[in-house]
Every structure is written in C-alpha cells, then in structure tokens.
C-alpha positions as CSV (number, residue, x, y, z in Angstrom):
1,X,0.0,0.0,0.0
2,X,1.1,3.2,-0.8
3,X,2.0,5.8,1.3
4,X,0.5,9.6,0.9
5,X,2.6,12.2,3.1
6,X,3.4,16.0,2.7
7,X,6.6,16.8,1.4
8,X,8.5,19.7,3.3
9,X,7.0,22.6,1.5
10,X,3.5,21.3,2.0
11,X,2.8,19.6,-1.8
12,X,0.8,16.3,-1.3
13,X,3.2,13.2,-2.3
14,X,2.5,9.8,-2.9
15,X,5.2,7.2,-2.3
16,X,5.4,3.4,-2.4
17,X,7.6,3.5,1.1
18,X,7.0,6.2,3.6
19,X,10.9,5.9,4.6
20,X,11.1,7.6,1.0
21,X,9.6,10.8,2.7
22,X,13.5,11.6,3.8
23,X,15.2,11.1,0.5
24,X,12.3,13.0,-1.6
25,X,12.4,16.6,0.6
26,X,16.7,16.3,0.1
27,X,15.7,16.3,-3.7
28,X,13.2,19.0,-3.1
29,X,15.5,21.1,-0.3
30,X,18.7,20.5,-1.5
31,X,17.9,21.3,-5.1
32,X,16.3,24.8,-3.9
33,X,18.9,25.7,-1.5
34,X,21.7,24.4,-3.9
35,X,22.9,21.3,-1.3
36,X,24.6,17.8,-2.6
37,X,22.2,16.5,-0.9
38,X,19.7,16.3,-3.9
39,X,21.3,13.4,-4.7
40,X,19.9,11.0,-2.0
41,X,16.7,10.8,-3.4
42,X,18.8,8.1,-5.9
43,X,19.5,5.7,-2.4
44,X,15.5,5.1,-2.7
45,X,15.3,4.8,-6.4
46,X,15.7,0.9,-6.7
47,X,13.0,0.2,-3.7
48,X,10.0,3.2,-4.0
49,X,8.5,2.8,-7.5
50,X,6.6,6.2,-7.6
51,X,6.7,8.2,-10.0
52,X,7.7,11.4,-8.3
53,X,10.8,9.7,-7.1
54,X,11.7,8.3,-10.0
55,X,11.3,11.5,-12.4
56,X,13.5,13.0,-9.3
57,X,16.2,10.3,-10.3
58,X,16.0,11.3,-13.7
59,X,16.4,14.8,-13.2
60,X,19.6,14.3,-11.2
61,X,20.9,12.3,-14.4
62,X,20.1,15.2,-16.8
63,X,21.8,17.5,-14.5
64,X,25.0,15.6,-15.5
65,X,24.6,17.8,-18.4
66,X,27.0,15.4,-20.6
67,X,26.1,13.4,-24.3
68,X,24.8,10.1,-22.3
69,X,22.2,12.0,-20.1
70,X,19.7,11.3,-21.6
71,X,20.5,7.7,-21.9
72,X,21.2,7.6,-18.6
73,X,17.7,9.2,-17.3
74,X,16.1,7.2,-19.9
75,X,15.0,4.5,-17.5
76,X,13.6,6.1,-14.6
77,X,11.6,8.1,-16.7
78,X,10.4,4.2,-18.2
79,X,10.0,3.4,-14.9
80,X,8.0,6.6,-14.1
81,X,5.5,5.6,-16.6
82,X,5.1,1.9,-15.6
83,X,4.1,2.3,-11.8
84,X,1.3,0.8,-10.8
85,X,1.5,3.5,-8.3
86,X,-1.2,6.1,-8.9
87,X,0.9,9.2,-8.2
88,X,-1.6,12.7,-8.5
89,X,-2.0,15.4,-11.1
90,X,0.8,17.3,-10.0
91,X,3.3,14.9,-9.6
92,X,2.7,13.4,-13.3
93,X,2.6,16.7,-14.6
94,X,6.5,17.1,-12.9
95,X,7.2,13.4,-14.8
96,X,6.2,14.5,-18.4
97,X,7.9,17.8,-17.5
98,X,11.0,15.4,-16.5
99,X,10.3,13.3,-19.4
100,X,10.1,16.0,-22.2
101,X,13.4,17.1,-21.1
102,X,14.8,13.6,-21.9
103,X,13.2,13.6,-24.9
104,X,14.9,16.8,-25.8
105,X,11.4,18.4,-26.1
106,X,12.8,21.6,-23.6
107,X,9.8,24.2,-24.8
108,X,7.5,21.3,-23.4
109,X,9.4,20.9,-20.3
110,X,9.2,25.0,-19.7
111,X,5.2,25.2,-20.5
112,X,4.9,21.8,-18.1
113,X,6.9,23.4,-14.8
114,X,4.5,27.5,-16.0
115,X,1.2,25.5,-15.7
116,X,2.5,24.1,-12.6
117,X,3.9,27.1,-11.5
118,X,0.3,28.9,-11.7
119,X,-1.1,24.9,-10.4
120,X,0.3,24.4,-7.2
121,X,2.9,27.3,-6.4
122,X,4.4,25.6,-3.9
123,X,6.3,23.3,-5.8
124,X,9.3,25.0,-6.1
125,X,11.6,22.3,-6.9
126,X,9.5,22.3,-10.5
127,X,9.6,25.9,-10.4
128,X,13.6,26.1,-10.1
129,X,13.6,23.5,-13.0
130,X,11.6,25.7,-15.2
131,X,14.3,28.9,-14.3
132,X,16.7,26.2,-15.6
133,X,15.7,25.5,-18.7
134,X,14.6,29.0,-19.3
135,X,17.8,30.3,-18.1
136,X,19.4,28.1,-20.7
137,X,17.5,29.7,-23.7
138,X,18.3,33.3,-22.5
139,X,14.9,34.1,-21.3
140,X,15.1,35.9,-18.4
141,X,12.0,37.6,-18.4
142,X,10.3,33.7,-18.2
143,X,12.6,33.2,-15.1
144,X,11.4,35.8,-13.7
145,X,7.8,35.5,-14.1
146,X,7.8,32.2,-12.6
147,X,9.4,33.4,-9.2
148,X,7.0,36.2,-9.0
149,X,4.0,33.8,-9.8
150,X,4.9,31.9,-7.1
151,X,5.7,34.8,-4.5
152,X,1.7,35.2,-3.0
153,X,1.6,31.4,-2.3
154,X,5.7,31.0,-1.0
155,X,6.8,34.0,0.3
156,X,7.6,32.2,3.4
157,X,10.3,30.5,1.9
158,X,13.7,32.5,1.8
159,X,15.1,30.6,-1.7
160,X,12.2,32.1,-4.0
161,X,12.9,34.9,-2.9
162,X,16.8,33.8,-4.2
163,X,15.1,32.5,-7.4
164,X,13.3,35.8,-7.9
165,X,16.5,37.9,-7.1
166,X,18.5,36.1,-9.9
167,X,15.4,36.5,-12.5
168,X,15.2,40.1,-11.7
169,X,19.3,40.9,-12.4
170,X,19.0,38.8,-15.4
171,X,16.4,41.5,-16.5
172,X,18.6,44.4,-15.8
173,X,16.4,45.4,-12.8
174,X,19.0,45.5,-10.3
175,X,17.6,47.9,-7.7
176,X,14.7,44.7,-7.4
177,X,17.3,42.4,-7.4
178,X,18.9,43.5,-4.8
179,X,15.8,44.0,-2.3
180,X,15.1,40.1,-2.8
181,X,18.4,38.9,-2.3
182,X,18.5,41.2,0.8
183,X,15.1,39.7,1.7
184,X,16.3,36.4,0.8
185,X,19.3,36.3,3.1
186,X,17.5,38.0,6.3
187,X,15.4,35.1,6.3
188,X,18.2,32.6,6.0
189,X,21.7,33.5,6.1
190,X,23.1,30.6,4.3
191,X,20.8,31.4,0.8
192,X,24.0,30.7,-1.8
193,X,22.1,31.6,-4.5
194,X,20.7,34.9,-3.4
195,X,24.1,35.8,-2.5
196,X,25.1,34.5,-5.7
197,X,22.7,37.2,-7.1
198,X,23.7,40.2,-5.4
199,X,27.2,39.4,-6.0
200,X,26.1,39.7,-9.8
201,X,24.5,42.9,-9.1
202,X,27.6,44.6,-7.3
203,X,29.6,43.5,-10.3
204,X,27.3,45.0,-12.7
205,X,27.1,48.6,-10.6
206,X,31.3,48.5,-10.5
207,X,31.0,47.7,-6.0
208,X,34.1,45.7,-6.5
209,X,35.6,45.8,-2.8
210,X,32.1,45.9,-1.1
211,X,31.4,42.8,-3.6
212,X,34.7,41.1,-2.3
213,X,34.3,42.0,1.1
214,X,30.7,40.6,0.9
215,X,31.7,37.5,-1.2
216,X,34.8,36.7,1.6
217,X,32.2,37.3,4.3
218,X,29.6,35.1,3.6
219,X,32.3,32.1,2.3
220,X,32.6,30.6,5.5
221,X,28.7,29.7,4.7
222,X,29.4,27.3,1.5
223,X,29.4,24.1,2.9
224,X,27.3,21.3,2.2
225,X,26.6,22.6,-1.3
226,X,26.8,21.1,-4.4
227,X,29.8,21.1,-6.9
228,X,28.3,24.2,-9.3
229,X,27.1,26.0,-6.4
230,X,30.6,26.4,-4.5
231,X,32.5,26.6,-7.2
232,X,30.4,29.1,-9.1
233,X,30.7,31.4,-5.7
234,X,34.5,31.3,-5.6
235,X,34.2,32.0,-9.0
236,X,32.9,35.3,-8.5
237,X,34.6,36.2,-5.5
238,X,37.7,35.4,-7.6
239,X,36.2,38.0,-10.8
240,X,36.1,40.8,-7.9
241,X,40.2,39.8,-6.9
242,X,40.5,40.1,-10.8
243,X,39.4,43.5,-11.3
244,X,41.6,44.7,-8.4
245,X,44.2,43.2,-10.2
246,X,45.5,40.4,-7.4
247,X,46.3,37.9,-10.0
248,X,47.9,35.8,-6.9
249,X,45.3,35.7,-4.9
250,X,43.0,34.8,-8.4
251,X,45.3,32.2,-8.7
252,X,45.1,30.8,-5.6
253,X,41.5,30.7,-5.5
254,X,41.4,29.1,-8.9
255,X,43.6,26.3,-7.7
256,X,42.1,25.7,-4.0
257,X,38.6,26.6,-4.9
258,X,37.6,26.8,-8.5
259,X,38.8,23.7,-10.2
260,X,39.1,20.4,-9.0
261,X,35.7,19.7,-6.6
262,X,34.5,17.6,-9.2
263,X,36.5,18.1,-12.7
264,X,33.7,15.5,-14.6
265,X,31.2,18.0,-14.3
266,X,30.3,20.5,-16.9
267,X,29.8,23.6,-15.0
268,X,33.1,23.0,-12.9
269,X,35.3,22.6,-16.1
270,X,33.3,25.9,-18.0
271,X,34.4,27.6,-14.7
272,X,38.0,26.7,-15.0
273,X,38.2,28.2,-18.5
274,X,36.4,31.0,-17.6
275,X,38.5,31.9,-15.0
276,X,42.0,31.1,-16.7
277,X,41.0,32.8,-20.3
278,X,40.1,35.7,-17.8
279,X,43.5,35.9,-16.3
280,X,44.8,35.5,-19.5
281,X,43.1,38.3,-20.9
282,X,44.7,40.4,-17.3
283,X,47.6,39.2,-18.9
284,X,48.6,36.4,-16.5
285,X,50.6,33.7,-16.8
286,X,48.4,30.9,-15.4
287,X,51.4,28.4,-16.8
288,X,50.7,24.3,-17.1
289,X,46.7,24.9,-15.8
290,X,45.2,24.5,-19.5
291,X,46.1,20.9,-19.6
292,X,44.7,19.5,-16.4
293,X,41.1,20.9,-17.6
294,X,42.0,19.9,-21.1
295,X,42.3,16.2,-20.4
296,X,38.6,16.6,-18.9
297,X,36.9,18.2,-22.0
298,X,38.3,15.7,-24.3
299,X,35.7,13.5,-23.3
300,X,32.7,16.5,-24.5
301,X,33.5,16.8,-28.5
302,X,30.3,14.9,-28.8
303,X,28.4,16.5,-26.3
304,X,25.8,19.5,-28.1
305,X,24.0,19.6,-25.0
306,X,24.2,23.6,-25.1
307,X,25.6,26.1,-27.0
308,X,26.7,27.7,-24.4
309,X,29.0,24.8,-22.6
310,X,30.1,23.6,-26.2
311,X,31.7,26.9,-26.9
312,X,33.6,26.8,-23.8
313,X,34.5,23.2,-24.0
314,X,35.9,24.2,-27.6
315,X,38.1,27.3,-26.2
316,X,39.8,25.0,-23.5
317,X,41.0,22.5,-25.5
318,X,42.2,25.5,-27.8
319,X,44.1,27.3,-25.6
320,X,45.7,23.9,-24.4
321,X,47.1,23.2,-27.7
322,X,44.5,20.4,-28.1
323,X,43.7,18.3,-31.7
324,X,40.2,17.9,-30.2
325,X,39.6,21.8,-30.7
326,X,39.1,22.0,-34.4
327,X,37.4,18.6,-34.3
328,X,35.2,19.6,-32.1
329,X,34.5,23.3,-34.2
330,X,33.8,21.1,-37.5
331,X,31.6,19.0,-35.1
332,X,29.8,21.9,-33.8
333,X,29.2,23.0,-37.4
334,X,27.7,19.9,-38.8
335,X,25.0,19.5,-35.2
336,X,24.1,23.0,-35.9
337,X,22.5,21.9,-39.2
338,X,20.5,19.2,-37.6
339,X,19.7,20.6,-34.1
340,X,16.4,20.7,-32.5
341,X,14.1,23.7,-34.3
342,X,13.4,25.2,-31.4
343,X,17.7,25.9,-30.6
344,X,18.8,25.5,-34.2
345,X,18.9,29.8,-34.7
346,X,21.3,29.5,-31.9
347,X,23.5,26.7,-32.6
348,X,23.3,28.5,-36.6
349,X,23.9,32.5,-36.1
350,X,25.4,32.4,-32.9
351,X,27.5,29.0,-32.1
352,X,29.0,28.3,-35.1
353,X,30.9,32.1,-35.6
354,X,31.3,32.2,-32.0
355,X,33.1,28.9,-32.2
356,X,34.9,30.3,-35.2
357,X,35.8,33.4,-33.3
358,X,36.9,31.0,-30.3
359,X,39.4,28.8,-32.1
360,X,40.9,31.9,-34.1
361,X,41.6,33.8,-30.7
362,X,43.4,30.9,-29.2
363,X,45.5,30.5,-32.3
364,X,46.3,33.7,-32.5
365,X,44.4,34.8,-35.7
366,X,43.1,38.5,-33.9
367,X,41.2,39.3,-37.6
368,X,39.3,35.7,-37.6
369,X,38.3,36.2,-33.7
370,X,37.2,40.0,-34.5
371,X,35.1,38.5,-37.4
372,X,33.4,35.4,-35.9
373,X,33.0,36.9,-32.3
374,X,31.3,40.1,-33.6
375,X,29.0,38.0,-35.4
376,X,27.9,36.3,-32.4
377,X,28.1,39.1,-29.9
378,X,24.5,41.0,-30.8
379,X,22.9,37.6,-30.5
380,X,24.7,36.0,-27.5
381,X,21.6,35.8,-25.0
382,X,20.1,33.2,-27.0
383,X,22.7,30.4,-26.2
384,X,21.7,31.0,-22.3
385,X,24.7,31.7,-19.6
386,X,24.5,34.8,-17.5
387,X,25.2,38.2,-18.0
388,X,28.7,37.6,-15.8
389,X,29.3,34.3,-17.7
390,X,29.0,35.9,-21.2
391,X,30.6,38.5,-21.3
392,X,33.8,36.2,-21.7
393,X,33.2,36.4,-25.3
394,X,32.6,39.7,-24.9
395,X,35.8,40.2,-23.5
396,X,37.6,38.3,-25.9
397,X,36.4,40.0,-29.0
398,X,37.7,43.3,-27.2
399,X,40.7,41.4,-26.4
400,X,41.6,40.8,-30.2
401,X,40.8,44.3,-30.8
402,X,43.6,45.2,-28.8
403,X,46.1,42.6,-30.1
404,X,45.5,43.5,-33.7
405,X,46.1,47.2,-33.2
406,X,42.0,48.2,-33.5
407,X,43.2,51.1,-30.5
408,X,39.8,53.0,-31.7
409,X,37.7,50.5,-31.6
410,X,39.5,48.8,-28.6
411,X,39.0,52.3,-26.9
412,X,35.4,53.3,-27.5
413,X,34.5,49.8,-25.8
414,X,36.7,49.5,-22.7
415,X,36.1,52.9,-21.8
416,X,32.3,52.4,-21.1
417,X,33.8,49.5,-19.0
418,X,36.5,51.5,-17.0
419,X,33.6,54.0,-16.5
420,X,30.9,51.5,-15.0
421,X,33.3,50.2,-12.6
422,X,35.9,52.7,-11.9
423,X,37.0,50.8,-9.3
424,X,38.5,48.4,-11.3
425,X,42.3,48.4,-11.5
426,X,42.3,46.1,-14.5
427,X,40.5,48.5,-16.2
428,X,42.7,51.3,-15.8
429,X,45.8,49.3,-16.7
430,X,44.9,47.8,-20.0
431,X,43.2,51.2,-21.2
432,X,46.7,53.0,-20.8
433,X,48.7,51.1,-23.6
434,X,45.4,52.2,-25.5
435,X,46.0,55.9,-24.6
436,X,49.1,55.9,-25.5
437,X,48.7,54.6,-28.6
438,X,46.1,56.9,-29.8
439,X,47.8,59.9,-28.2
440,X,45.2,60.5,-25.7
441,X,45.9,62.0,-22.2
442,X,45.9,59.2,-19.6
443,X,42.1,59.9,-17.9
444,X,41.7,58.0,-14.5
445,X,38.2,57.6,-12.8
C-alpha cells in the first residue's frame, strides 16, 4: 500500500515506502537551497517505484549535463511511466515535465513546470527547474515571471525569494534584485544563490571591494553545497580579486577553490576556462593549468548539450594546444544543421561564428576572432549563460581588438567599461597602452 505524506513545503506526495519521505524533501531542499544533498533521493530509487521519485532520479541524471544523459535518465523516466502507483496530477505533470526534457522536447518541459507554477505554487523544486531551462535559452524575463508567480503562495520560503532575485538581475532590474536577495538572506543567512545574485548585481554597478568583502564574508557559509554552487561562488569572488588586479590571490582561488571539486562535471570545467581565459586576458601567466582541464573536456566533443558549454568546452581544448579543438569546431558545425528547431537559430547564427571566433583567438588569428566573435556578440543571450558568464566572449572580442592594433575601436568599448566600474584596476591598466597609442591624455576615474 502506498503511502500519501506532505513533502517539506506542503505539496501532497504519494510514495510506495513512507521511509522515502526523507530522500524525496533532500531532492526537493537541497535542489532549492543548492545542497549535494539532492542526490539521496537516488539511495531510494531501486526500492519506491513512484513516479515522483523516479522522475526526481531522472532529473539528477540530466543535471550531468554530458552526451549520455539522456541515456542515462532514460529509464527512470520508463519506470515513471510503468508504476502501478497512482501518483496525483501534480506529480505526473512534474514526470512529463522530467520526461520532455529527456526527450529533448525543452519548450514542453518549460510550459509543463508554468502551468504548474500557476497549479500548485508551492512546488518549487518544479519551479527552479523551469528557471533552468529557461535560463538556458536566455529568457530571463520567463525566469522571472515564474518566481514572481509563485511569490503570493511561498513567500515564506527564503530561496524564491533567491530565485526571484536572480530573475530580476538577469532582466537588468537591479535595484529589485537587490531587495530580494537582501530579503532572501534576512530570512536565511546561508541562501548561496541569493548571495550568488547580489554578488552579480555589485559586479554590474562597478562595488568591486564591497562585492569582495561581501563575497569573503559570507564564504565561510558554502558548505554542504553542491559542486556548481561552491564553485560558481569562488568564481565570483575570484572576478572581484581580478578587477583589483590580485592575479595571486585569483590564482590561488582558482587552484584551491575553483577547479578540482568535481573536474567530470560540466559547470566545474566551464568555470575553470572562464577563470583562466580571464587571467589571460589580465595578462597572466596561469602556466601548465590548460592541460589539467584539457584532459577533462576531451571527453565533450560529442556533447551538443548547449551552446553555451560547447563553446567553452571548444576554447579550453584551444588554448591547451588540443587536436580535439578543431574537431570539435567542425563537429559543432555539422550538429548546428541538424539541431532541435526550437535551438537551431542558436546553434546556426550564434554558435558556429562564435566557435569560429573562439578557435581563431586561441590561435592567434586576432582578424578571424574580431570577425566570428562580432557576429555572435548581438545575439549571445540566446545560447543561455548569465550576464557575468557571457561577457567572456565579450571580453575576448575586445581582447583581439587590442592585439590587432584596433586602438579605436578597442577604446570606444573598454572605456564604457572603465567608466561603469571605476574601481577596477584592471581596467585602468589595460586602457593605458590604448591611450598611448592613440595619443590621448591618460584619464583616471
């Protein structure tokens, strides 16, 4: 006999074992608050044939974010399908939203987790998956409606309030963005993600030593968490060390903090060449590190799971001197022509010359990067990533500006940068080489 309980946020679940109840809400709570312990919910998944748990096992697979994901959630979504267990309207609706996914039917998956959203608001673990996936296609304005459609029913729970922080900076509203992650984080301390989002917003508005200082505060906090989560948070209190310039402390945080939690996964190895092609462009020597990630993303030529990993995948194995790197271009070139409708515009107009752009810049060819970046550049929302994350390729095209002599050019775009954050030492240094060449007067903020 089944067992019907409440899972920790109040939604109505139906399990074939009530000992599942544990496992379920650390799928539920840990995937809200960002905690490894999402993952238990797969110690359950051989003995409780529900449907909810076994759509939460296949989630966890396509979270892998690799080429055999799919294959590897396959089964529990079978499974899913096949239990004799009469699981309720919401939970199925999570299953074919869990299922579409896996199909590689992502539009489905996102109107699934909005009618559940507006269904029962309180399922927020569906509601962070639809951000995903939305995230993903560069719709931050869907992101954001979610959260907020959710807010009247949840607002006692301090990660929406995360969820709709991050929704609102993606949209450029940053003065919002702020007030819910503030809100977020007096109602729980340890909320990674909101803190996640207002270190984005002190980035965008230049607060480079409040945003360290704030970053190096809250650190002590980032335990428990999974692999993306604490990684991705070093990350950006490593971008704030950057733009004062302390490449050793960068450094450091890169090889304590940044790479090497868990090197198979995707958004741990995008982070590592992030980070490195960042201190590059700061003119660093980051020496031997190129190869360790290398040897990692070797393994993704085949991958096409997003744009947006692909094209960092491409640039690491690049930069490390890597056969795989123009393998992987041509293989990025021929997916693009058969790629799902709904992503082939992005895979066509933006991947393929960004991926161009990419392989040109770590070879050295300045004119090829200039040309295939700045193809890409108008368009780049639509292969997903945040504002923070993208403007890598933003910072490479402006890098082979410089290299090829563009001063002008070069000029006209870093000083908008140097004057939105004017705290920025990095700034100020590479724009003097620039002044000099074009006989300007050296200008400081």
């Amino acid at each position: 006999m089944h067992a019907c309980r409440l899972d920790s946020l109040g939604n109505a679940v139906t399990l074939a074992d009530a000992a599942s109840l544990g496992p379920l809400n650390d799928f539920v709570e840990g995937f809200i608050a960002c905690e490894a312990r999402v993952a238990n919910v797969l110690q359950v998944a051989e003995t409780d044939a529900s449907p909810l748990v076994q759509a939460c096992c296949a989630a966890l697979h396509m979270f892998a974010e690799s080429g055999d994901a799919s294959r590897n959630a396959a089964p529990f979504i079978d499974a899913a399908r096949r239990s004799p267990i009469m699981a309720s309207e919401r939970e199925m609706r999570f299953v074919e939203a869990v299922a579409a996914w896996v199909a590689g039917d992502v539009p489905r998956a996102i109107a699934l987790h909005e009618e559940q959203a507006r269904e029962h608001p309180r399922d927020l673990a569906s509601l962070k998956l639809g951000q995903y996936h939305l995230f993903n296609l560069g719709n931050s304005p869907g992101m954001l409606r979610l959260a907020l459609a959710a807010l009247p029913a949840a607002a006692d729970v301090p990660y929406l309030h995360g969820m709709a922080a991050f929704g609102w900076e993606q949209c450029h509203l940053l003065a919002q963005a702020e007030a819910a992650a503030r809100r977020a984080i007096d109602m729980r301390e340890k909320e990674p993600w909101a803190q996640h989002a207002l270190a984005h917003v002190m980035l965008t508005q230049g607060r480079i030593g409040e945003g360290l200082d704030f970053m190096r505060a809250v650190s002590g906090q980032w335990t428990g968490l999974n692999s993306f989560m604490v990684t991705h948070n070093w990350w950006h209190l490593a971008l704030f060390a950057l733009e004062l310039d302390d490449a050793e402390t960068v450094l450091a945080l890169y090889d304590r903090r940044v790479w090497g939690v868990v090197k198979e996964y995707s958004q741990d190895q995008i982070g590592a060449v992030s980070l490195l092609a960042r201190l590059e462009i700061a003119g660093v020597n980051v020496g031997d590190r190129w190869q360790d990630v290398a040897d990692h993303l070797a393994l993704r030529l085949d991958d096409h799971v997003q744009p947006f990993l692909d094209l960092q995948y491409l640039y690491g194995l690049a930069r490390a001197g890597r056969a795989g790197a123009p393998m992987m271009l041509a293989r990025i070139e021929s997916f693009a022509g058969t790629a799902p409708s709904w992503s082939r515009t992005a895979w066509q107009q933006v991947a393929v010359p960004a991926a161009r752009g990419l392989l040109a810049h770590a070879q050295g060819d300045w004119d090829g990067a200039m040309e295939g970046l700045g193809r890409a550049l108008p368009h780049l929302q639509t292969i997903g990533g945040s504002h923070a994350q993208r403007d890598l390729f933003e910072q490479l095209h402006l890098d082979a500006l410089v290299r090829a002599g563009q001063w002008a050019g070069a000029q006209h775009l870093l000083q908008q940068r140097a004057n939105a954050s004017p705290q920025s030492l990095r700034l100020q240094r590479q724009l003097r080489p620039i002044y000099a060449a074009l006989g300007m007067p050296e200008v400081t903020p």
